[in-house]
C-alpha positions, 0 to 999 in steps of 0.5 A, spaced: 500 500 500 502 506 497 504 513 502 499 518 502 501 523 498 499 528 503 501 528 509 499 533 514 499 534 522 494 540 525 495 542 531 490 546 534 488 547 541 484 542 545 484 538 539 478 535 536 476 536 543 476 543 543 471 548 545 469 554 541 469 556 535 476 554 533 475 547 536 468 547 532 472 548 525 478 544 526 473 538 527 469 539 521 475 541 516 478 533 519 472 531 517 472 533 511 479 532 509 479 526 512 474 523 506 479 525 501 483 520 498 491 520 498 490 525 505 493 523 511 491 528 516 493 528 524 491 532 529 495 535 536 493 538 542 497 544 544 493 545 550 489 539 553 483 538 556 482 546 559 485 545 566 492 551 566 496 548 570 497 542 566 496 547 559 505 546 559 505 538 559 500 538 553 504 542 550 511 539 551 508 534 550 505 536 542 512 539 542 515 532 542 510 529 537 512 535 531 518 534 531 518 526 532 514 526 525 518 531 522 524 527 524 521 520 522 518 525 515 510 522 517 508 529 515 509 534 510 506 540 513 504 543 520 498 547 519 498 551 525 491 554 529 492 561 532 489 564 537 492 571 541 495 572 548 499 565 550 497 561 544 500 565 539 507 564 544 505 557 543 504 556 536 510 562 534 515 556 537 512 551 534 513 555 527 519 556 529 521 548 530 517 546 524 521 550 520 528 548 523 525 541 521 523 542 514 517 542 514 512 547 510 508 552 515 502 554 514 499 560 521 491 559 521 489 565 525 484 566 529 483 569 535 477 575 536 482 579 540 488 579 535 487 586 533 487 588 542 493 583 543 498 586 537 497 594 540 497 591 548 505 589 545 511 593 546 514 596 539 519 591 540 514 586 541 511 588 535 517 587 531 518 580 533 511 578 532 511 581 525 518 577 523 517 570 525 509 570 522 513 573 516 517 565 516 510 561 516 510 560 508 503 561 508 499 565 512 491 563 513 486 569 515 479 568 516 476 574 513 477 580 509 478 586 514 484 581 518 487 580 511 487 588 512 490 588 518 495 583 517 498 586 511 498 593 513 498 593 520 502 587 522 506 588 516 505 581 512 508 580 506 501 579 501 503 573 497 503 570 503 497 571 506 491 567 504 484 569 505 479 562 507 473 563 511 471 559 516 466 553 514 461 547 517 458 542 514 451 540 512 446 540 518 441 534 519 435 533 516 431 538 520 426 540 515 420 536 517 421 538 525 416 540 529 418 547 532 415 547 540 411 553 540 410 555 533 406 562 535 412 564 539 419 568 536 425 563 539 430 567 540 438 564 540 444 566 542 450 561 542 458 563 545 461 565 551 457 570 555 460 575 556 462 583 554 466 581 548 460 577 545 454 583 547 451 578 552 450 584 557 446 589 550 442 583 549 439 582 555 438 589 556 434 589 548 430 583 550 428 587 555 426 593 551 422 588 548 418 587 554 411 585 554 411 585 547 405 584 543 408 578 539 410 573 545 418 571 544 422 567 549 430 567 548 436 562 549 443 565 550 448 559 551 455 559 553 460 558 557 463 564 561 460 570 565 454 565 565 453 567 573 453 575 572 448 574 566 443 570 570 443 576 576 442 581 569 436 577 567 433 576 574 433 583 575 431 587 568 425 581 570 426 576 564 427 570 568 420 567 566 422 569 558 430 568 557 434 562 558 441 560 560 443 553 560 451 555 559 455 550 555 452 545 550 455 541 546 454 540 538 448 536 537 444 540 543 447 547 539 443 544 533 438 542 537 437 549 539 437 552 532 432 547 530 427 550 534 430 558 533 427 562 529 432 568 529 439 568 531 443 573 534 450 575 536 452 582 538 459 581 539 464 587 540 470 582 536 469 577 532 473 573 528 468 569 524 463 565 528 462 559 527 455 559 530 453 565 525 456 559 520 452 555 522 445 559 523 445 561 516 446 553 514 439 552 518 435 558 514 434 562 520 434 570 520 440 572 523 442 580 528 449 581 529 454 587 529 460 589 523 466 587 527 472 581 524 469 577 518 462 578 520 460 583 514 463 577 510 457 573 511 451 578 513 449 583 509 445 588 511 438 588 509 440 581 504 442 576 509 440 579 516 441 584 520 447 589 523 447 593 528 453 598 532 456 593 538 454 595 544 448 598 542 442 596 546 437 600 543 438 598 536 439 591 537 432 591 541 430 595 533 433 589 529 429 584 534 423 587 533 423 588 526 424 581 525 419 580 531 412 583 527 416 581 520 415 574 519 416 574 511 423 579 513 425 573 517 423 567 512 427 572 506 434 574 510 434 566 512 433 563 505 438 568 503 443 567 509 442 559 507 444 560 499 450 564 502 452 559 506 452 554 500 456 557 496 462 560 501 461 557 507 461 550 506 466 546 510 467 542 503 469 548 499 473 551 506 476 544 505 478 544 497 482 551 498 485 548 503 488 543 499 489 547 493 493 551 498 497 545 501 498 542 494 501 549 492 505 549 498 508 542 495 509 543 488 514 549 490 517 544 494 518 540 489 521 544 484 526 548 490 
């Protein structure tokens, strides 16, 4: 049995196994790439299961396991997902040792906070950064705003940044689903509570709604600031309409968007979500703000609806309109979905992918 023709060692952290969105993309790219005949695809966790203070063994130990692949030549490329603060220390070092080994390097960055993280560091700082991202062969960003920023900002060399949005698969058959309450507006909101996802300004715009005409109830999911966001909807009075479950896992998060009728994230930095993502491939009307990649995916009026960060009373607007507007919600969420086929499918996200590692390869070969 012949040599896959493509090998490839992912390191994310977390794994397979991680929470967020970057957890949520690395195992649907796997998935995918793992369906396409000559690709070997491995997968290293550089952080392990969330406890910190075992965060160093993880990585040491993902440390060991690049560079026994690099020296037994069982990988070809290390594609490395990066986020800000630690996990760009983290993946930078290992940028450094894959290309010490001889490997091709491709630096995925993520990260919400990138932008916030880059101007907290000193100039030197900085500069460092800007160096050692240069040493990647290729760098994959998620969005147009973040192909700007690392450009002209970080100072990246264009011809190696390549723009490759985010992606999810198919949802299951959901169609034919009988949503619970079908007279009632299910509102959902899904990722970390807190300030930089809006969690606050969305509960202060459900209460604007209020005792609305039009009955609503809203479930907000997500780990975080969950016992600060509880305390807010007990005291602006919307226990009896406004859920809080905290984390839920990939089939109760699509449980959720079954039963959705409008999808809403008022996030004040993003880079792109993967629960938008997601939402659009269901057909729901989505909310959410212009931050990161988000305008990638929504088009005002076309594919849903945005509105300033931090901004309750706009947010409470939008909520509304699409609250009275039934149509409006079947129209954005129709669009929203046709989009999603075309551009955010984790299976076209996959065959850039590829395209890109196969270039990676060919100039390789012809060095």
């Amino acid at each position: 049995m012949s040599a896959p023709m493509l090998r490839v060692c992912q390191v994310s952290p977390g794994g397979l196994s991680g929470r967020g969105g970057i957890g949520r993309f690395v195992l649907y790219l796997t998935e995918s790439l793992r369906t396409t005949p000559g690709v070997c695809c491995r997968v290293v966790d550089s952080y392990g299961p969330g406890y910190f203070l075992l965060m160093p063994f993880w990585f040491i130990f993902s440390v060991l396991q690049v560079a026994s692949m690099a020296l037994l030549r069982r990988v070809d490329i290390l594609h490395l997902h990066m986020a800000s603060y630690g996990s760009t220390g983290r993946k930078l070092l290992l940028l450094l040792l894959g290309k010490s080994l001889g490997l091709k390097i491709v630096l995925h960055l993520h990260g919400a906070d990138f932008v916030e993280f880059f101007f907290g560091l000193p100039a030197w700082g900085q500069r460092v950064l800007s160096a050692v991202m240069n040493r990647a062969d290729r760098v994959v960003v998620i969005g147009c705003y973040w192909h700007d920023f690392v450009v002209q900002t970080i100072g990246l060399s264009p011809e190696r940044v390549c723009l490759v949005h985010n992606g999810t698969p198919s949802p299951p058959l959901w169609s034919a689903t009988v949503r619970p309450d079908p007279e009632v507006c299910h509102f959902l909101s899904l990722g970390e509570l807190g300030e930089r996802k809006g969690t606050p300004e969305l509960l202060q715009a459900l209460a604007l709604l209020g005792q609305h005409v039009q009955p609503w109830s809203a479930v907000i999911a997500g780990n975080g600031a969950i016992a600060d966001s509880q305390a807010q909807v007990n005291a602006l009075g919307l226990a009896d309409r406004v859920r809080l479950p905290g984390w839920i896992g990939r089939d109760e998060a699509a449980a959720c968007l079954r039963e959705a009728d409008v999808f809403v994230l008022p996030s004040r930095q993003e880079g792109l979500p993967i629960a938008i993502l997601e939402a659009m491939s269901m057909g729901r009307a989505i909310v959410a703000t212009p931050v990161g990649a988000i305008p990638d995916a929504i088009e005002a009026m076309q594919t849903g609806l945005l509105v300033p960060p931090g901004d309750a009373a706009a947010l409470a607007e939008a909520l509304r309109t699409l609250l009275e507007d039934v149509a409006l919600r079947h129209r954005l969420g129709e669009a929203a979905r046709l989009r999603y086929q075309q551009m955010f499918h984790i299976d076209r996200v996959a065959e850039r992918v590829l395209a890109l590692y196969a270039a990676l390869l060919a100039g390789a070969h012809q060095a």
